[in-house]
DSSP file (Angstrom, degrees, kcal/mol; ACC not computed):
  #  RESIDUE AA STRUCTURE BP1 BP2  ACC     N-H-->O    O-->H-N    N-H-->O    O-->H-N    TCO  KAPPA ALPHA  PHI   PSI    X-CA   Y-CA   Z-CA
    1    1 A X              0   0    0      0, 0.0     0, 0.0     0, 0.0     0, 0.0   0.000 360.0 360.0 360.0 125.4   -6.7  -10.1  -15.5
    2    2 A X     >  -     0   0    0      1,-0.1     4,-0.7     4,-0.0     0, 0.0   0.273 360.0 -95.1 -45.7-175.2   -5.9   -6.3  -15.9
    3    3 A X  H  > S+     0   0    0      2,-0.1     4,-2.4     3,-0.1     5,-0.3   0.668 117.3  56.8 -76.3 -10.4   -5.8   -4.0  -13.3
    4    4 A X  H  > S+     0   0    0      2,-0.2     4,-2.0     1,-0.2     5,-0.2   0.994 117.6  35.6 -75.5 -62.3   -9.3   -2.5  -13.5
    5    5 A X  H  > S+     0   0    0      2,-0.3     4,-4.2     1,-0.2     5,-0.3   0.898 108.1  60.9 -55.1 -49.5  -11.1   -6.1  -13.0
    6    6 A X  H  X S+     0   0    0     -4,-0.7     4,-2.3     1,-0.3     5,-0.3   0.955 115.1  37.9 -60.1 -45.0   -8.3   -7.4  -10.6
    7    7 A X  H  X S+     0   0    0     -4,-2.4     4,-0.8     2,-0.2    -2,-0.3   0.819 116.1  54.5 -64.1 -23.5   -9.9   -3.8   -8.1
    8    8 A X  H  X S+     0   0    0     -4,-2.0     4,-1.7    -5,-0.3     5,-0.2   0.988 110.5  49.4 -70.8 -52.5  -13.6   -4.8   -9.4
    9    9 A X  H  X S+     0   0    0     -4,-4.2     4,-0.7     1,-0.2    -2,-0.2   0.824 115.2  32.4 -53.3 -55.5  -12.6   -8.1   -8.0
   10   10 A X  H  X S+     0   0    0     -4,-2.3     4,-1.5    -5,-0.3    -1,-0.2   0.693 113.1  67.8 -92.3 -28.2  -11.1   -7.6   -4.2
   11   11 A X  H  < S+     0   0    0     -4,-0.8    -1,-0.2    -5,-0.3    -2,-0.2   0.882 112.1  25.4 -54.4 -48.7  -13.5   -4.8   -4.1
   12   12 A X  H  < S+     0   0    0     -4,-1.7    -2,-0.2    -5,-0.2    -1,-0.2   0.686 122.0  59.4-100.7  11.4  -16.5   -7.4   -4.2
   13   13 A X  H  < S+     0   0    0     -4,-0.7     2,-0.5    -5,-0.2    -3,-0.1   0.911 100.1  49.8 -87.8 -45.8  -14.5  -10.1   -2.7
   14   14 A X     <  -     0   0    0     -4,-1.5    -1,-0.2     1,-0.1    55,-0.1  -0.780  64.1-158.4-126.9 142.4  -13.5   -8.8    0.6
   15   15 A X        +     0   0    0     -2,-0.5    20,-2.8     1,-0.1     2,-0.6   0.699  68.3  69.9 -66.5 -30.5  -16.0   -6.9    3.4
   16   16 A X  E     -A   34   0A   0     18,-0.2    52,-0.3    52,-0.1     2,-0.2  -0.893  61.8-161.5-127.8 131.4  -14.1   -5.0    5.4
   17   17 A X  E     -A   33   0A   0     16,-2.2    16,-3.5    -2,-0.6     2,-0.5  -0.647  21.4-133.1 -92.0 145.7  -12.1   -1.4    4.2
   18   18 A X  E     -AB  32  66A   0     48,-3.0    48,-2.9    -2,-0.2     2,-0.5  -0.939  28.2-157.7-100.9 106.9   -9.1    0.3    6.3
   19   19 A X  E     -AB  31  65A   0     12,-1.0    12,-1.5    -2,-0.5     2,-0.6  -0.857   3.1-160.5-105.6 115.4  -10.3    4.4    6.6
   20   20 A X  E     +AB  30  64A   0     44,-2.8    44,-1.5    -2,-0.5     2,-0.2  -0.791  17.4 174.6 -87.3 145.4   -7.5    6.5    7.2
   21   21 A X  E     -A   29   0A   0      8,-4.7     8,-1.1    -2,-0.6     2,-0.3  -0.912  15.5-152.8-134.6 169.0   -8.7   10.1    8.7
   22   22 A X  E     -A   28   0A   0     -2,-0.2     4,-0.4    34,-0.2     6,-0.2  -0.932  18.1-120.0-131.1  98.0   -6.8   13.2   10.0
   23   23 A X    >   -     0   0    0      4,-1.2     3,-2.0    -2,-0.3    33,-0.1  -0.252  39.2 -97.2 -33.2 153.2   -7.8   15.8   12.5
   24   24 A X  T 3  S+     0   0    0      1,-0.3    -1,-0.2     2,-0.1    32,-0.0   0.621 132.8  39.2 -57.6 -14.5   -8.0   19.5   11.6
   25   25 A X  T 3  S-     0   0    0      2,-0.1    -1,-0.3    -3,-0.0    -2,-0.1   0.392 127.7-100.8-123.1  36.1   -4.6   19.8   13.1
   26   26 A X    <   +     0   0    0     -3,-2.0     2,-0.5    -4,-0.4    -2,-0.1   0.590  63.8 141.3  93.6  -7.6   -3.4   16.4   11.7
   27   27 A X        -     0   0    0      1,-0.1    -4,-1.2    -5,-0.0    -1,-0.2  -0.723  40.9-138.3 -90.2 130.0   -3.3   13.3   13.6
   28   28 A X  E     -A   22   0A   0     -2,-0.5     2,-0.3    -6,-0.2    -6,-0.2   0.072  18.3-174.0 -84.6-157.3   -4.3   10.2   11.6
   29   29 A X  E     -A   21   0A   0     -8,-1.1    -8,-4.7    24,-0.0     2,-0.3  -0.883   9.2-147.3 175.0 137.3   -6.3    7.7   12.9
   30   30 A X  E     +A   20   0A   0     -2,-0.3     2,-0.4   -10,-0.2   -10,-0.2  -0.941  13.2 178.8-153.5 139.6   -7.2    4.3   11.4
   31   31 A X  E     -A   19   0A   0    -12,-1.5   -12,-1.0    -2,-0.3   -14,-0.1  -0.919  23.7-136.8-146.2  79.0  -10.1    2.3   11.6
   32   32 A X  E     -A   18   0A   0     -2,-0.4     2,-0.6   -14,-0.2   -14,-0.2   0.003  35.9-176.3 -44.2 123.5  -11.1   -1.3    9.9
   33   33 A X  E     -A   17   0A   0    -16,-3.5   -16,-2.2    12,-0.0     2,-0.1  -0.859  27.1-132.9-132.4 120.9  -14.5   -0.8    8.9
   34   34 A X  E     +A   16   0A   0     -2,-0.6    12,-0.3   -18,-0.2   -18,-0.2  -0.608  49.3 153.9 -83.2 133.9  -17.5   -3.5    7.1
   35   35 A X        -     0   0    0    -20,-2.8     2,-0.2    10,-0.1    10,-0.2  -0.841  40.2-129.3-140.7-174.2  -19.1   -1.7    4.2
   36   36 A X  E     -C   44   0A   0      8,-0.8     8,-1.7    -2,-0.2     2,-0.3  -0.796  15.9-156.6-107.9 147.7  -20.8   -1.5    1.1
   37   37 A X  E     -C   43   0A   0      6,-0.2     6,-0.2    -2,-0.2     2,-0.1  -0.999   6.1-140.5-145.9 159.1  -20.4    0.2   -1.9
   38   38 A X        -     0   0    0      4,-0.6     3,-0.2    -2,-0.3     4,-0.1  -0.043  38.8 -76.0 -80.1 163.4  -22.4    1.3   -4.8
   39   39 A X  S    S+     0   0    0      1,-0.3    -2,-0.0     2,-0.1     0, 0.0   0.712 126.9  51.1 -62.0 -19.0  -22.0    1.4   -8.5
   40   40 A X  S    S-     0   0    0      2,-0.0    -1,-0.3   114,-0.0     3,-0.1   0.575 125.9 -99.9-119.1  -7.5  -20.1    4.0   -9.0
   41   41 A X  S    S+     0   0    0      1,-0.3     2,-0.7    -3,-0.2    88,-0.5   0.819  70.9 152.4 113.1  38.4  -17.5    2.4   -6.2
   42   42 A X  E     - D   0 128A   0     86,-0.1    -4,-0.6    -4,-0.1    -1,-0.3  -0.781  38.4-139.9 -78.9 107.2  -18.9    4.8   -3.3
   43   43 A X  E     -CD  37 127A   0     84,-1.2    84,-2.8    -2,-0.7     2,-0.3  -0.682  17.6-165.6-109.5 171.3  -18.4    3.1   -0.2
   44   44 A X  E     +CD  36 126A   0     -8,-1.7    -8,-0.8    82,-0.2     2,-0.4  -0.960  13.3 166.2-142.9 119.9  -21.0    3.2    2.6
   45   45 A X  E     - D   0 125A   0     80,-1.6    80,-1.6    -2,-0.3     2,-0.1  -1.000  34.3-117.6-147.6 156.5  -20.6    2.2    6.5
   46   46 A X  E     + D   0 124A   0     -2,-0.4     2,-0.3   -12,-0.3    78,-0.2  -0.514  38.7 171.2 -51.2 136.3  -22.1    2.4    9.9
   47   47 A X  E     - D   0 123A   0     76,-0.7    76,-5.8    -2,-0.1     2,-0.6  -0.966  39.7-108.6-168.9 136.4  -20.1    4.3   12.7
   48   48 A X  E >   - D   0 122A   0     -2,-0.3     3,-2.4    74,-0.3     7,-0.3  -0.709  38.9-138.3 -55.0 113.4  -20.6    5.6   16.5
   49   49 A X  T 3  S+     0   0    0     72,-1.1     6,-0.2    -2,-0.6    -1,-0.1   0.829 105.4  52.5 -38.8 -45.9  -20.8    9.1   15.9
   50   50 A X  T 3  S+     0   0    0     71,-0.2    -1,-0.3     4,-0.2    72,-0.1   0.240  89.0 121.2-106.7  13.5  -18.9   10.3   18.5
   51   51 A X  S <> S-     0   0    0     -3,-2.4     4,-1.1     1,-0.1    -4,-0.0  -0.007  77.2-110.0 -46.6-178.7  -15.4    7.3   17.0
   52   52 A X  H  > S+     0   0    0      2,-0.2     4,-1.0     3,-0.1     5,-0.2   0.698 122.9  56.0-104.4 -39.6  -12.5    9.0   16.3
   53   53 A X  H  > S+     0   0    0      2,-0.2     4,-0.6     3,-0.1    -1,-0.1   0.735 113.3  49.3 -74.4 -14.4  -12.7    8.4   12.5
   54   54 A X  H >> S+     0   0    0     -6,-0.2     3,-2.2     1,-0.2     4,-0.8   0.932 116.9  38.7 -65.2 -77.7  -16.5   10.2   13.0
   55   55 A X  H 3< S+     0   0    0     -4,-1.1     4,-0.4    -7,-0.3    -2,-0.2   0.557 111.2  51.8 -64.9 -14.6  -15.5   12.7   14.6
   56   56 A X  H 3X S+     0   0    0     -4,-1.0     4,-2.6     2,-0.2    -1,-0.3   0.596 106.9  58.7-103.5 -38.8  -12.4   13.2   12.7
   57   57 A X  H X< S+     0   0    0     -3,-2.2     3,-1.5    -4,-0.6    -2,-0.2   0.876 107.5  53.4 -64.4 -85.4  -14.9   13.2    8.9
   58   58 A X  T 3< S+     0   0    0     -4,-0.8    -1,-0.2     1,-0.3    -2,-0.2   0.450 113.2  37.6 -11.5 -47.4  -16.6   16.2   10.9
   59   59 A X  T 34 S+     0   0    0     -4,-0.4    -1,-0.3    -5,-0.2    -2,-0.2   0.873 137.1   7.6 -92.2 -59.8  -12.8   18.0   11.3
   60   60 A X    <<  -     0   0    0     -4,-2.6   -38,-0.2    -3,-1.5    -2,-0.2  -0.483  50.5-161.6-143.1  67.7  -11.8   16.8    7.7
   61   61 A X        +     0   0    0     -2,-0.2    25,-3.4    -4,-0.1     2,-0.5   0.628  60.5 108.7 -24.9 -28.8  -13.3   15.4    5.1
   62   62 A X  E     + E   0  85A   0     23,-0.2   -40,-0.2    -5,-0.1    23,-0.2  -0.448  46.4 168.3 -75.1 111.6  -10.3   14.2    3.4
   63   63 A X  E     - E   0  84A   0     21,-3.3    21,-0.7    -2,-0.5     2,-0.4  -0.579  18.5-161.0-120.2 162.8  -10.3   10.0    3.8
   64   64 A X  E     -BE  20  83A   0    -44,-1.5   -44,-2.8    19,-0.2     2,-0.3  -0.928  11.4-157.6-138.2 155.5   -8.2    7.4    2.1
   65   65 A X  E     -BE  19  82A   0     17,-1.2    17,-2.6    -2,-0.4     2,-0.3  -0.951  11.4-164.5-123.9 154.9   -9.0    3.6    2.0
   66   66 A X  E     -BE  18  81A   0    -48,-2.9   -48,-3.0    -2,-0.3     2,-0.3  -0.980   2.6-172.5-131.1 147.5   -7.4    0.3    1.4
   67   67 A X  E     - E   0  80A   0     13,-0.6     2,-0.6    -2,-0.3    13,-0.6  -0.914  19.2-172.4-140.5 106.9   -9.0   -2.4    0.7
   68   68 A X  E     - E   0  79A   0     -2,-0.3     2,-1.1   -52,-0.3    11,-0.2  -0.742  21.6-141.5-137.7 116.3   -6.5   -5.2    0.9
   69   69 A X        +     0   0    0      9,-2.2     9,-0.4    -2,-0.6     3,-0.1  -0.732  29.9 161.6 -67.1  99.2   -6.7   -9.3   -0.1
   70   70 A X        +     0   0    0     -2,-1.1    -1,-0.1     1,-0.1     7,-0.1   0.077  50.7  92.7-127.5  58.1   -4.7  -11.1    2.5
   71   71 A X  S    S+     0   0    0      2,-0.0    -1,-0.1     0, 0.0    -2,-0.1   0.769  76.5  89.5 -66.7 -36.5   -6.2  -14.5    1.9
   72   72 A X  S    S-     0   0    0      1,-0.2     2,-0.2     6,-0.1     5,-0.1   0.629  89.7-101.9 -62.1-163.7   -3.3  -14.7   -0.3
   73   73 A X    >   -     0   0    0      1,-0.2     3,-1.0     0, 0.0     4,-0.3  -0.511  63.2 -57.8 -97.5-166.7    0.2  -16.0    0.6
   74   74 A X  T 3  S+     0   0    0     -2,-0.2    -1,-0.2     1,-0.2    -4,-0.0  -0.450 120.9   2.1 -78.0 177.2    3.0  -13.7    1.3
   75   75 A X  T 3  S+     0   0    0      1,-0.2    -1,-0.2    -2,-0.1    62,-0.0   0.573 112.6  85.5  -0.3  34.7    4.1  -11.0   -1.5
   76   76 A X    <   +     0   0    0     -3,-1.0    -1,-0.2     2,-0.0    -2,-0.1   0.297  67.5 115.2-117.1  10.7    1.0  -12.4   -3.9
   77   77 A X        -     0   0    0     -4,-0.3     2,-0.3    -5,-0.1    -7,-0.1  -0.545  45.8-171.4 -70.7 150.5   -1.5   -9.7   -1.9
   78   78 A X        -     0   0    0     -9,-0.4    -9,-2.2    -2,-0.1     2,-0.2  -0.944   4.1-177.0-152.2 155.7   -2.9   -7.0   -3.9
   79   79 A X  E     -E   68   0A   0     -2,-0.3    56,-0.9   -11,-0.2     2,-0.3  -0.818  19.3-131.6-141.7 160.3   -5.0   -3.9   -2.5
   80   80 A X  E     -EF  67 134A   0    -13,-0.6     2,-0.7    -2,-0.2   -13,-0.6  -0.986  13.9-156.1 -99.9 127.9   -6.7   -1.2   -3.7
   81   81 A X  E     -EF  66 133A   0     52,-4.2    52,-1.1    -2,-0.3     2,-0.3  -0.766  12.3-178.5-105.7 126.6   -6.3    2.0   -2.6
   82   82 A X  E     -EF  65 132A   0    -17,-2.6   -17,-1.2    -2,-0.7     2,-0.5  -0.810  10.8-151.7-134.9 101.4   -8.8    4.6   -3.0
   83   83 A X  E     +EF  64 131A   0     48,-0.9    47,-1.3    -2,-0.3    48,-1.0  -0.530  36.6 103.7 -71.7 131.1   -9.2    8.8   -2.0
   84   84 A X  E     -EF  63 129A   0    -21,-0.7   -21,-3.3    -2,-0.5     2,-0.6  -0.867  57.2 -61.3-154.6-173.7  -12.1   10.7   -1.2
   85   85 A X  E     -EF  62 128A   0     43,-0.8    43,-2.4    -2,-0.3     2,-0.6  -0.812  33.0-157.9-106.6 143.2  -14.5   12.5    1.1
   86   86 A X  E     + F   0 127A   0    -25,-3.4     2,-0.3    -2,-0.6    41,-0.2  -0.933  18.4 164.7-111.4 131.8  -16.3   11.2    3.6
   87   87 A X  E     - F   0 126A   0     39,-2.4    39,-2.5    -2,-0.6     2,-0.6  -0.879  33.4 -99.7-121.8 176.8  -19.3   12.5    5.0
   88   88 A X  E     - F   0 125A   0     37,-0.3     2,-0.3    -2,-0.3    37,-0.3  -0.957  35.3-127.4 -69.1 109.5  -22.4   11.9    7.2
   89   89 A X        +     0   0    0     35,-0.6    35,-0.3    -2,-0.6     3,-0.0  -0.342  37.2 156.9 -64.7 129.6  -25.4   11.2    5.9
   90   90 A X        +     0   0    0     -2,-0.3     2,-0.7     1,-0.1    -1,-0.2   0.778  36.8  89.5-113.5 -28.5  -28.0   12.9    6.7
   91   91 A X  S >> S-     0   0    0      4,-0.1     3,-3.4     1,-0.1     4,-1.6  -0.410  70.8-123.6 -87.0 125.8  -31.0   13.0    4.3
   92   92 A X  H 3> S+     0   0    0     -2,-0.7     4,-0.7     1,-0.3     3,-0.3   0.667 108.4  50.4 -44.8 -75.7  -33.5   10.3    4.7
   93   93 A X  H 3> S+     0   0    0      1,-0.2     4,-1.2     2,-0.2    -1,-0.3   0.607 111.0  48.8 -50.8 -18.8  -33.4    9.0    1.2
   94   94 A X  H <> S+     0   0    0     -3,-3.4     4,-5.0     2,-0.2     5,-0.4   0.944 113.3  53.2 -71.0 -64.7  -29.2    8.6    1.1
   95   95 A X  H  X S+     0   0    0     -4,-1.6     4,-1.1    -3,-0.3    -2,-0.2   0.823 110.9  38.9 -52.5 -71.0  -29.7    7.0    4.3
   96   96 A X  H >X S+     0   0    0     -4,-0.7     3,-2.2     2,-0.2     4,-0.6   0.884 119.2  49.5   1.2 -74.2  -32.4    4.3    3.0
   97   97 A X  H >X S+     0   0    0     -4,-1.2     3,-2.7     1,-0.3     4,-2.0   0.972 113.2  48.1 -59.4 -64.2  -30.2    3.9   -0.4
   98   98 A X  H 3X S+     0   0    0     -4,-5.0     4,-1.1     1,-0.3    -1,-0.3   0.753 113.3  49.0 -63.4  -4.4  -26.9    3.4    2.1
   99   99 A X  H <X S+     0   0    0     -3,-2.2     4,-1.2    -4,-1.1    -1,-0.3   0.643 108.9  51.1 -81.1 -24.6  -28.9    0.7    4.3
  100  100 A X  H << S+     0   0    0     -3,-2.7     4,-0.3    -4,-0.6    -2,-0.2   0.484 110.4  45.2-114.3 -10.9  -29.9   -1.0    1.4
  101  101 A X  H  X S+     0   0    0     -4,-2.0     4,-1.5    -5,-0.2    -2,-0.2   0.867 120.0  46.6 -52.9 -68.2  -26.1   -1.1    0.0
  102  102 A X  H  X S+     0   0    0     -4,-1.1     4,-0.5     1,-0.3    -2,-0.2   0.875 121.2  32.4 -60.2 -50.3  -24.9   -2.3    3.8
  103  103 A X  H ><>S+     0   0    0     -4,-1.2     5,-1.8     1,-0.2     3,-1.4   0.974 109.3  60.2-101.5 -28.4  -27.4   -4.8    4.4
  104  104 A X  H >45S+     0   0    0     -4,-0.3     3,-2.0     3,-0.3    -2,-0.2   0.729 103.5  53.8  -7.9 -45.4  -28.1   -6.2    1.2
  105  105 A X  H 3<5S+     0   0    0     -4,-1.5    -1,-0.2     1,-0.3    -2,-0.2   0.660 113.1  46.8 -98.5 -10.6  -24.3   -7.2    1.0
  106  106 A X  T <<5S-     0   0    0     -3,-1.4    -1,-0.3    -4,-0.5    -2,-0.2   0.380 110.0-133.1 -87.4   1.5  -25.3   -9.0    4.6
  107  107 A X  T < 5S+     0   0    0     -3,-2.0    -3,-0.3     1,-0.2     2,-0.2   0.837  72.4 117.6  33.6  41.3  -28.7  -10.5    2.7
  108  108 A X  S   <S-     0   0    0     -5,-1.8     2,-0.4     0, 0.0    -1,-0.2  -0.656  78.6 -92.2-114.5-163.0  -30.5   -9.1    5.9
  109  109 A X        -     0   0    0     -2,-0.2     2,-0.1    -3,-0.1     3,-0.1  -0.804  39.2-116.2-107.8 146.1  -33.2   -6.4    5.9
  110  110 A X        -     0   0    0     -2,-0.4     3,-0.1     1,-0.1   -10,-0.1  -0.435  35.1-123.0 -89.3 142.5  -31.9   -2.7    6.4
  111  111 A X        -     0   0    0      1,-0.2     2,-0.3   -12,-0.2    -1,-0.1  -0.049  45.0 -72.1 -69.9-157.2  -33.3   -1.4    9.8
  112  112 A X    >   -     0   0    0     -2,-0.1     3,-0.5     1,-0.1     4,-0.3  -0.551  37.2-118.9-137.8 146.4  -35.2    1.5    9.6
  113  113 A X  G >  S+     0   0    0     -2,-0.3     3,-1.9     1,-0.2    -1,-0.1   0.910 109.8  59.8 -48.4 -43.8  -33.7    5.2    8.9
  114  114 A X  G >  S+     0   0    0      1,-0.2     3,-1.6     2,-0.1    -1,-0.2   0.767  91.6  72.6 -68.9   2.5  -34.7    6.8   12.2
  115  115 A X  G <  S+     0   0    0     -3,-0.5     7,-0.4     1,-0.3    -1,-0.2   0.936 100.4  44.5 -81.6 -21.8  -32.6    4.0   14.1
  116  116 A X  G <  S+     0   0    0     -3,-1.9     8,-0.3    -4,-0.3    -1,-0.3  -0.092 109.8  69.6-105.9  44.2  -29.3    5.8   13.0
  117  117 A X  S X  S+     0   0    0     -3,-1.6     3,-3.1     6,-0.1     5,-0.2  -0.594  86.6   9.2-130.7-169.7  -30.5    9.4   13.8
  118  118 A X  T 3  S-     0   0    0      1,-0.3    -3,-0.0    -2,-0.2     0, 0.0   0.178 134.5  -9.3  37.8-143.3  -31.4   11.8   17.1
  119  119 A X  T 3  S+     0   0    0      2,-0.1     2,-0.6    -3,-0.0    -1,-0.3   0.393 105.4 110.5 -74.4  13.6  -30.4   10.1   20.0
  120  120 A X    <   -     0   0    0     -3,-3.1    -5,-0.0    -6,-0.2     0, 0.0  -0.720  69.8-134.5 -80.4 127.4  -29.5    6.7   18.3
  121  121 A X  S    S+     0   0    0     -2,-0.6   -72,-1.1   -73,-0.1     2,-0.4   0.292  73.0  89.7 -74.5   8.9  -25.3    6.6   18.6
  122  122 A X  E     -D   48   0A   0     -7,-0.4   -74,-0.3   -74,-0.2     2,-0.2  -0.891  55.8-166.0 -95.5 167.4  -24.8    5.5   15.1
  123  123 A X  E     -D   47   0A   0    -76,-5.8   -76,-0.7    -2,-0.4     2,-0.4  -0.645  22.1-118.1-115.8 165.8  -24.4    7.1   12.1
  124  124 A X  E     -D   46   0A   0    -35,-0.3   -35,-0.6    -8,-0.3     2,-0.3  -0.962  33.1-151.4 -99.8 138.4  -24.5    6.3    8.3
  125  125 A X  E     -DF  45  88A   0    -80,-1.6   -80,-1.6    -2,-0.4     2,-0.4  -0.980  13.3-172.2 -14.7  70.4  -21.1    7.0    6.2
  126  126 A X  E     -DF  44  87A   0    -39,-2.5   -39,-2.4    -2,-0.3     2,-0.6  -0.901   6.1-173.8-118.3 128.2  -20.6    7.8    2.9
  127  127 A X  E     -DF  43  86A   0    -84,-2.8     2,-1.4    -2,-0.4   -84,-1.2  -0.857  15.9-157.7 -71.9  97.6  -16.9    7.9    1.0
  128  128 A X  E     -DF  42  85A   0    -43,-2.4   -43,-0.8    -2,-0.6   -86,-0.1  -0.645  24.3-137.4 -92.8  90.8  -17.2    9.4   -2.9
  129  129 A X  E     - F   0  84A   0     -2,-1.4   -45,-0.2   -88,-0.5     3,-0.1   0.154  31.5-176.8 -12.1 119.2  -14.6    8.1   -4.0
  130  130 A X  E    S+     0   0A   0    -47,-1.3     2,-0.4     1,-0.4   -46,-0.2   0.733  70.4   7.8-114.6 -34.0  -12.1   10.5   -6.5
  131  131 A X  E     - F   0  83A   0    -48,-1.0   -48,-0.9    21,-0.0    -1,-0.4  -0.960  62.4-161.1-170.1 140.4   -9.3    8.3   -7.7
  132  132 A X  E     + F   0  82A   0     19,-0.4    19,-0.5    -2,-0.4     2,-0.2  -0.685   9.6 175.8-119.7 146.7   -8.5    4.5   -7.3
  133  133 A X  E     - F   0  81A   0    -52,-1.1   -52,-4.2    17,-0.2    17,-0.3  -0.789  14.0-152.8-176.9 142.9   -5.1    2.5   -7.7
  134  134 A X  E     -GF 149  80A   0     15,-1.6    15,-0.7   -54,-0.3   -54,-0.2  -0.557  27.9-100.1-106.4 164.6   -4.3   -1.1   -7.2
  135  135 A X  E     +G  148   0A   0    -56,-0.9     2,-0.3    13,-0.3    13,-0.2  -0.388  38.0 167.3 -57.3 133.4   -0.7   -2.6   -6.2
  136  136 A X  E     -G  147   0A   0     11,-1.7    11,-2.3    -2,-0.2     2,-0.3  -0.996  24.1-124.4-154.8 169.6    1.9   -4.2   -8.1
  137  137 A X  E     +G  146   0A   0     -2,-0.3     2,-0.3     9,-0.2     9,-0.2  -0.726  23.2 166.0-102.4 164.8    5.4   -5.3   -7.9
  138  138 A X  E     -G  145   0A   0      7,-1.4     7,-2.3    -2,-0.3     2,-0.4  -0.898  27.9-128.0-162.2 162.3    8.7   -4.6  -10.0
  139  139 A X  E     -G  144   0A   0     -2,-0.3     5,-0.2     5,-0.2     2,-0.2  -0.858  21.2-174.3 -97.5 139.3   12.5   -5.3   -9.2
  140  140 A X  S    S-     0   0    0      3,-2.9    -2,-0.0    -2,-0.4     0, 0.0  -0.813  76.0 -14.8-140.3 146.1   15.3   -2.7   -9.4
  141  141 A X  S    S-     0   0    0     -2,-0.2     3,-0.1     1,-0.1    -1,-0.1   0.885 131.8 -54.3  21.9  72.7   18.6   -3.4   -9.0
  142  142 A X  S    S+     0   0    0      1,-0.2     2,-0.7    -3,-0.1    -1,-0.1   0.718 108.9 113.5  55.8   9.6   17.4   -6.6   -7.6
  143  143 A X  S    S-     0   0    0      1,-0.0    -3,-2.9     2,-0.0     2,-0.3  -0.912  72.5-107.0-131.2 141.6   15.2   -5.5   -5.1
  144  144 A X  E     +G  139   0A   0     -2,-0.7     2,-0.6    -5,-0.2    -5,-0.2  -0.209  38.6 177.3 -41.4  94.6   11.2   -5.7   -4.4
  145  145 A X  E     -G  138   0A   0     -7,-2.3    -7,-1.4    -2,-0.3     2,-0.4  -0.915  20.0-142.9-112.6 122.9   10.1   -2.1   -5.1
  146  146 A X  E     -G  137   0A   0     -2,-0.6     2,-0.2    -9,-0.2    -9,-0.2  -0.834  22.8-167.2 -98.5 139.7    5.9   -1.9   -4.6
  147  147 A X  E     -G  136   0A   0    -11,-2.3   -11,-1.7    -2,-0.4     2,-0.5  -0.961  18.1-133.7-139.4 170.6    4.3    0.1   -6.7
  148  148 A X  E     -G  135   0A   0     -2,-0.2   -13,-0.3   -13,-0.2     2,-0.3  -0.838   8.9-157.5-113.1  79.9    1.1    1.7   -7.3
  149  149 A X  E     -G  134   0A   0    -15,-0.7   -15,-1.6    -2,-0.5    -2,-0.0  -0.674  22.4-129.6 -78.5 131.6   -1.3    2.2  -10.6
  150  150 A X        -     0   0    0     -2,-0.3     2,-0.2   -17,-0.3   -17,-0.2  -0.247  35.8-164.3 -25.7 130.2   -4.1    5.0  -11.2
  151  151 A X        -     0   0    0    -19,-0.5     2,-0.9  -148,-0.1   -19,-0.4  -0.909  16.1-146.7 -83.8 103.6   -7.4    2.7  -12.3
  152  152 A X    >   +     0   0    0     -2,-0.2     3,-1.2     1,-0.1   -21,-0.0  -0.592  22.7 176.0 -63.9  83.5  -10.2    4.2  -13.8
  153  153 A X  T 3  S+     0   0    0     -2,-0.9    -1,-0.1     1,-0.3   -22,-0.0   0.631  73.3  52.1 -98.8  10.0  -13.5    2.1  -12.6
  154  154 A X  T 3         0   0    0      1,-0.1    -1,-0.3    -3,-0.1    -2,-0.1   0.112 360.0 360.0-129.2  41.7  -16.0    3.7  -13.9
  155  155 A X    <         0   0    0     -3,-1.2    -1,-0.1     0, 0.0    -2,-0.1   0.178 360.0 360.0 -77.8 360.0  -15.0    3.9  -17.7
């Protein structure tokens, strides 16, 4: 398996993303989080508004994610790693479209738009995703060195 397929793969295999975010003055914060993602590898998640990684998207848009097999044994895990922007959705059809990513990958039926709006304390999530890269190993001078490759997944 290549690298592209081996990210297509752990991408639909495994539920739950790790979103790092930063405050405007820089402190990260990181958050395991169940989503969904979309064709073009957009992912899409439910959130308390007022979380640290919400509030933090608000501050700074600038997100990274890992999305990380560790079914696996030890040093056979493989991740993908992915940067983008995160926002909050607001506009009623995104919101639909991201309900119907989130629960679809749950087979349940998406609640209803207004339930993550006004005074409801969650939000919808969206990462668009800019540049992808999966995990690998290589030895030098005899030692485990991880390293990272750039994946294109939507060629």
């Amino acid at each position: 398996m290549n690298e592209k397929e081996i990210a297509k793969e752990i991408i639909s295999k495994i539920l739950y993303i790790t979103l790092a975010t930063a405050s405007k003055d820089g402190k990260p914060w990181n958050t395991p989080l169940y989503s969904a993602y979309d064709s073009e590898y957009n992912f899409y998640w439910l959130s308390d508004q007022n979380g640290q990684h919400s509030q933090n998207i608000k501050e700074n848009p600038e997100v990274a994610l890992v999305i990380y097999d560790s079914t696996v044994s030890e040093g056979q895990g493989r991740g993908v790693y992915i940067q983008g922007k995160a926002s909050e959705l607001t506009d009623i059809d995104e919101i639909e479209k991201a309900l119907g990513y989130i629960y679809g990958r749950k087979n349940k039926q998406p609640r209803q738009f207004i339930e993550f709006q006004g005074d409801y304390p969650r939000r919808v999530y969206k990462v668009v995703s800019e540049k992808f890269w999966v995990n690998g190993s290589e030895t030098t001078n005899g030692n485990f060195v991880d390293i990272k490759t750039e994946v294109d997944l939507r060629s």
